[in-house]
Structure formats: structure tokens, C-alpha cells
C-alpha positions, 0 to 999 in steps of 0.5 A: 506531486504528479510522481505519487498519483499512484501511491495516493490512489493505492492510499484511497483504495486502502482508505475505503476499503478499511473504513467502509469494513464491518469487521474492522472496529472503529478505534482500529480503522482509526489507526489503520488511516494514522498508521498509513498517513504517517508513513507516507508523509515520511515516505514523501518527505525523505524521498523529495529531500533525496531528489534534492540532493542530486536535482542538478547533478549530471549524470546522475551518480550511482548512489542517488540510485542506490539510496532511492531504490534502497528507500522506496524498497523499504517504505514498499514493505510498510504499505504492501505487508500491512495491506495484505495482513489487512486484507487476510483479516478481512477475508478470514472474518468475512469467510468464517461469517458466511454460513452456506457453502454456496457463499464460502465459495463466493467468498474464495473466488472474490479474494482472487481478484483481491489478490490481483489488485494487491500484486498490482499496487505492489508492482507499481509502488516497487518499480514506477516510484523510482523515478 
């Protein structure tokens, strides 16, 4: 389980911002947690049984690569894409109810920030998974 340390803090910090949201309603955040839940129970589970099937082969053959690579840049679009479909919604409601100008702004420099982390967890999730 050492191996997905990161997918499981990226999971925590989608988990918190999704439920601690005000514009998200409740029947939403619940599918949003189901949504993510399923995918990385499916995500864990098919690449353990692929580091299975070459767990004592040496040298690793070429297709075990080709199949992690192929599986994790696959499972990478699921969690990234609807994060940030997820973060464009909550920084649409939160910038369209702000009323002054001075706010609106506030809102559009802390989405860069947002962005930042975003590409982060997308970069760790897309290279240091495969191994």
C-alpha cells in the first residue's frame, strides 16, 4: 500500500475540498466520494493482479510495462479530468457570488494556486505510480 500514498492524499484532498464545499449539494458530494471510491478500488485492484502476473520474472518483459503504463495513463484521466471539471464548477459559483470587484479578483488569483496543486497531483499520479 506504500505505493499509493500519493493517490490516497490526492483522494483526501478531493474528499475535503468537495465535502467542506457550500455550493456543492449534499446528493452530489455523495456521488462525487462514491464516484472516486469506485475507481480506485478498480484502479488498485487491476494494477496489483498486473504486478502479479510479472512479480518474479526477470527482466521484467516489455509488456508488463506496456500494460501498467497503458493502465495508469488511463485511470490518470478519470481522477485528474473530473477534478478539474469539479474545481471549474466550484470557482464558477464561487466567482459568480462575490459581488465587488476587489473579491472577484481575490477569487481569480487564488484559482492559480489551485491550478498548481492540480498539475502537481496530476504529475505524480501520471509518472511516479508506475513503478
Amino acid at each position: 500500500m506504500e505505493l499509493y500514498i500519493e493517490l490516497f492524499v490526492f483522494l483526501a484532498i478531493i474528499f475535503l475540498i468537495v465535502l467542506s464545499n457550500r455550493f456543492i449539494p449534499w446528493l452530489v458530494k455523495a456521488a462525487i466520494v462514491v464516484y472516486y471510491s469506485v475507481i480506485s478500488y478498480i484502479f488498485i485492484t487491476t494494477k496489483n493482479k498486473i504486478d502479479e502476473r510479472y512479480e518474479n520474472i526477470t527482466p521484467v518483459p516489455d509488456a508488463y510495462w506496456d500494460k501498467n503504463s497503458a493502465w495508469v495513463d488511463t485511470m490518470t484521466g478519470y481522477y485528474s479530468w473530473s477534478f478539474l471539471i469539479i474545481l471549474l464548477f466550484i470557482y464558477f459559483k464561487w466567482f459568480t457570488s462575490v459581488k465587488s470587484k476587489e473579491a472577484k479578483g481575490w477569487v481569480l488569483i487564488s484559482f492559480i494556486p489551485s491550478l498548481a496543486v492540480f498539475f502537481t497531483f496530476h504529475i505524480h499520479i501520471q509518472f511516479f505510480i508506475r513503478v
